[in-house]
N, C-alpha and C positions, 0 to 999 in steps of 0.2 A: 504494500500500500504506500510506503512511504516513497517506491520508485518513482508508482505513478503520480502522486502529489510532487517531486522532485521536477519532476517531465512537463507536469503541468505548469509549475512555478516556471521552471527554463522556458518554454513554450510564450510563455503571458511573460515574462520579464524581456523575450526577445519581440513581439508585434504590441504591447500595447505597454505606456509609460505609465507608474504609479498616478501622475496628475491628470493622465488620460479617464484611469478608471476612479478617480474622484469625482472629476466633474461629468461623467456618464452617471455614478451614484446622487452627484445632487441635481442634476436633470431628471432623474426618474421619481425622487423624492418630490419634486415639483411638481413634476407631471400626474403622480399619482396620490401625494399626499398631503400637499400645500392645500392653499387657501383657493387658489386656482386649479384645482385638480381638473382630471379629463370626466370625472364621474361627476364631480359640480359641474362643469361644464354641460353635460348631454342632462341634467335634471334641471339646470335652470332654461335649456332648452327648450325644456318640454313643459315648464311651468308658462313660459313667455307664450309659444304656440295655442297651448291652450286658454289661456288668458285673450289669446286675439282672435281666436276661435268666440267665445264668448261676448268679446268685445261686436264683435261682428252678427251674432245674433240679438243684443241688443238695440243694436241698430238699426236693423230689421224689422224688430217689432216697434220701435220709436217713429221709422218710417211708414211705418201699418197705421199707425194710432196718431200720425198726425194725417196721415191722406182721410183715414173716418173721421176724424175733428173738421177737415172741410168740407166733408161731404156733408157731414150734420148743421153746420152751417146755413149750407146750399139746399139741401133736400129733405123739406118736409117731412115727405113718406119714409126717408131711411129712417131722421129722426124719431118716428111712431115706433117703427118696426124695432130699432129698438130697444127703446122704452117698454117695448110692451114685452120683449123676449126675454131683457137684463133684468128690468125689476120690478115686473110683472104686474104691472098697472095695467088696470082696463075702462072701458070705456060701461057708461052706466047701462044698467041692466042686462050686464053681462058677466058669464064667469068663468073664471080662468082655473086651470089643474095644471099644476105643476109635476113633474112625474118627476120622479129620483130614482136611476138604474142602480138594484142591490146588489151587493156583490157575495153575497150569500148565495150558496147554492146548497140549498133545499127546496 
């Protein structure tokens, strides 16, 4: 054993210089266990992605909810329609049943 550890050291003392493999040791330290690791890196990734992910379907519904803010503006009948669907106001002498699907199954 001690040959081959001998062989090894001769081997690594002739292609690679002690400051070599220092500062290979504190690039890898950096790389993988710093403050800036490559594993913080791909989770703040994917924290960012998904945040714009999100960011994006808010958007969407803020652009949903202002185009019906003008259309209720503009259109009477949408207006009725609904008022009469969201909060269930009705018109006199009339009546309304609200059904609620159970998620009970019996």
């Amino acid at each position: 054993m001690s040959s081959r550890f001998s062989d090894f050291k001769t081997w690594l003392g002739r292609f690679l210089s002690p400051w070599t493999i220092v500062c290979l040791a504190v690039v890898a330290f950096v790389m993988f266990y710093g403050d800036n690791s490559v594993f913080d890196s791909i989770d703040q990734d994917r924290t960012v992605d998904s945040l714009r992910a999100e960011l994006a379907a808010i958007r969407d519904s803020t652009e949903h909810y202002r185009r019906l803010n003008e259309r209720l503006t503009s259109d009477p009948e949408l207006m009725e329609q609904v008022v009469r669907e969201q909060y269930g106001m009705k018109r006199p002498h009339e009546d309304v049943y609200n059904f609620v699907e159970s998620t009970d199954n019996r």
